[in-house]
C-alpha positions as CSV (number, residue, x, y, z in Angstrom):
1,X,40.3,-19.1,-16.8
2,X,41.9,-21.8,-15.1
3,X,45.5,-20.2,-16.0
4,X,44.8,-16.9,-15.3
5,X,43.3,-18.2,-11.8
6,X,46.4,-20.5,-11.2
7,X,48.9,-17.3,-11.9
8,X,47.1,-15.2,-9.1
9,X,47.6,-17.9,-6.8
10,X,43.4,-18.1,-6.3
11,X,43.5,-21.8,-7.9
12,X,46.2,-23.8,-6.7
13,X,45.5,-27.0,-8.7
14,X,46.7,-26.2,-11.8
15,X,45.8,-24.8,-15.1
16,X,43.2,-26.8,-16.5
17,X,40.1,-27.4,-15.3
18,X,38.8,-31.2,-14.2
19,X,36.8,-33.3,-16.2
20,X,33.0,-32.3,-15.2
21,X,34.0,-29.1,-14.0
22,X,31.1,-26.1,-14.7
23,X,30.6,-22.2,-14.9
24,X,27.8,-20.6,-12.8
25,X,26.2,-17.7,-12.4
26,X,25.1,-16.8,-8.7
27,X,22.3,-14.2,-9.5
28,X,21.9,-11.4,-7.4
29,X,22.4,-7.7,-7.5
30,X,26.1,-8.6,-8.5
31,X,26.3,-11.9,-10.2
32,X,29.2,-13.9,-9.2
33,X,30.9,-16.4,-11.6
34,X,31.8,-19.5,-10.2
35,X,33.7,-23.0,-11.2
36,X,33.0,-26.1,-9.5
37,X,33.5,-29.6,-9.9
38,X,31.7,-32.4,-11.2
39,X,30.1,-32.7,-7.5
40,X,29.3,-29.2,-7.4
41,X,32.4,-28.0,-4.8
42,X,33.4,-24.5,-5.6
43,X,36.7,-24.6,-7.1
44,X,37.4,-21.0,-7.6
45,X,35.3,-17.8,-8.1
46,X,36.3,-16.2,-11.6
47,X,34.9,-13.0,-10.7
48,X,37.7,-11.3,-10.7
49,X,38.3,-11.8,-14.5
50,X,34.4,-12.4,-15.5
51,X,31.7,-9.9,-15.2
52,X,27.9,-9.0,-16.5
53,X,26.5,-5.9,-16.8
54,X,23.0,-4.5,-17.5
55,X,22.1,-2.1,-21.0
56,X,22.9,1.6,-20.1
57,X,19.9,2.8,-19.1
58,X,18.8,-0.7,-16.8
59,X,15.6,-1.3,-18.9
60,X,13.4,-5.2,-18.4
61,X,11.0,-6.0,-20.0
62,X,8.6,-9.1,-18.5
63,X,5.7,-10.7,-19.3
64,X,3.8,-13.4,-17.2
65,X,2.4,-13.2,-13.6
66,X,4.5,-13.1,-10.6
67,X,2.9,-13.2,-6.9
68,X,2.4,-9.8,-5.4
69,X,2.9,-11.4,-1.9
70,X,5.5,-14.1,-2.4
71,X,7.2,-12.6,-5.7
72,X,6.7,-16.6,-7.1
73,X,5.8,-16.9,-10.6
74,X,2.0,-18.0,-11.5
75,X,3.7,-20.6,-14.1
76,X,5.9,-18.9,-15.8
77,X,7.5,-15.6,-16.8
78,X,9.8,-13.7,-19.4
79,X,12.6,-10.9,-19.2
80,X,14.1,-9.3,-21.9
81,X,16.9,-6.9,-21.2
82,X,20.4,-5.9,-22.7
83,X,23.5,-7.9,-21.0
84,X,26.9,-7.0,-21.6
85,X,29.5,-10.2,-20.9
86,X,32.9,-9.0,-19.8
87,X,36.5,-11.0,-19.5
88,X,39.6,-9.8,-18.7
89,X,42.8,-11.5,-17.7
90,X,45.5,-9.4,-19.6
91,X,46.6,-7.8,-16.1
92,X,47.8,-11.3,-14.5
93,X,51.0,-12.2,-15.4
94,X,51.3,-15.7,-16.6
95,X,47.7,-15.7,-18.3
96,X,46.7,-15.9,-21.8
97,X,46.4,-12.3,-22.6
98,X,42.5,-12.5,-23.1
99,X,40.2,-9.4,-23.2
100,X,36.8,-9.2,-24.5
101,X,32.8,-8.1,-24.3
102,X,30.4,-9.0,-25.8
103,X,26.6,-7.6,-25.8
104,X,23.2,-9.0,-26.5
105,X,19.4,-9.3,-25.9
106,X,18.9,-11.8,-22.8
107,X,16.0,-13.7,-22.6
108,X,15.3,-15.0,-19.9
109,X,12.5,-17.4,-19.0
110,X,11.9,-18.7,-15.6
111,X,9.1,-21.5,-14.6
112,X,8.2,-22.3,-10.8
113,X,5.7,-24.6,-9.5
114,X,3.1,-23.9,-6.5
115,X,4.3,-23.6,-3.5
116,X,3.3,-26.4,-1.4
117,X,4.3,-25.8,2.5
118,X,6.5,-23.1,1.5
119,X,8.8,-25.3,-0.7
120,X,8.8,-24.4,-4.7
121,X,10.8,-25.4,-7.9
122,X,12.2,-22.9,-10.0
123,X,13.4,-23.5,-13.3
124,X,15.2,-21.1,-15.1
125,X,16.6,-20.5,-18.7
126,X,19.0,-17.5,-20.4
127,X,19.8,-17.4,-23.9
128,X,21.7,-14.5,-25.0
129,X,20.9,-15.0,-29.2
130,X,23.1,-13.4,-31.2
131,X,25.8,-11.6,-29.5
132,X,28.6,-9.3,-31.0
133,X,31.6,-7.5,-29.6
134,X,35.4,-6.9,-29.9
135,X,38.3,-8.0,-28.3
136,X,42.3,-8.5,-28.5
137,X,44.3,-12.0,-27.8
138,X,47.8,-11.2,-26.7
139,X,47.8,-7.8,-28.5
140,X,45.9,-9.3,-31.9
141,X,42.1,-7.5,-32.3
142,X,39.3,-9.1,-32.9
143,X,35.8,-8.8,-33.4
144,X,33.3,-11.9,-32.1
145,X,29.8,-12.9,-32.7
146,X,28.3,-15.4,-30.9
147,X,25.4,-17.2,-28.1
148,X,25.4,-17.4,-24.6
149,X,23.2,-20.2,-23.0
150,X,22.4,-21.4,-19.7
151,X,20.0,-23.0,-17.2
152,X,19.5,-24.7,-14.0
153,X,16.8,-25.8,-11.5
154,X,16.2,-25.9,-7.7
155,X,13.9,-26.2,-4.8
156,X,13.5,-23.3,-3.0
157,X,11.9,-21.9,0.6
158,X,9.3,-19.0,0.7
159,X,10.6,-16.3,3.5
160,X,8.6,-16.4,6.5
């Protein structure tokens, strides 16, 4: 990523990565996929070249209980739904000539404490078990199997 970033001229630094340096995923509507340092500083947003989509037809499944009026969990609660990884960076010149997907069952498993004052802890945890897709490096196909893992936790502020 780091080459394929450096070649469009989005990260300047060079074509590693430093020591510490992570992937995240902003959720939202359109997850963004970011890389920051060991202090958390965004180093570059890989966006461009890595992408997430939902199954075809959209479909969650979730168990638990959720707040009707804040939208907080009550403990904890679970979503199942296809996820479909993307990367691309055989259009740069200058990269490694990487393109693949591959697709899955997310889980996805989220924990938040009562809100006390309006301020809550959400924990959160994906785990994408046993992936599969195809691909090509520098013109060679490929087929791929494999996981996708990761969490995080942070305070958060109810909306007025």
């Amino acid at each position: 990523m780091a080459q394929a970033e450096n070649a469009e001229g989005n990260y300047p630094a060079g074509t590693t990565f430093p020591t510490g340096a992570k992937l995240v995923v902003v959720t939202g509507d359109n997850p963004l996929f970011q890389v920051l340092d060991a202090n958390n500083n965004l180093l570059v947003d890989v966006s461009d070249i890595l992408s997430s989509a939902d199954g075809t037809f959209g479909n969650d499944i979730y168990s638990g209980k959720q707040s009707d009026l804040t939208g907080v969990a009550a403990t904890a609660t679970t979503d199942l739904h296809i996820l479909t990884v993307k990367y691309d960076d055989t259009g740069i010149g200058g990269s490694v000539g990487v393109k693949f997907y591959m697709t899955g069952l997310m889980t996805t498993k989220v924990t938040e404490t009562v809100a006390v004052a309006g301020v809550y802890t959400r924990t959160e945890s994906v785990k994408l078990a046993s992936g599969t897709g195809e691909g090509s490096y520098q013109g060679q196909d490929f087929v791929l199997t494999g996981t996708l893992s990761a969490s995080g936790k942070g305070t958060l502020i109810l909306p007025p």
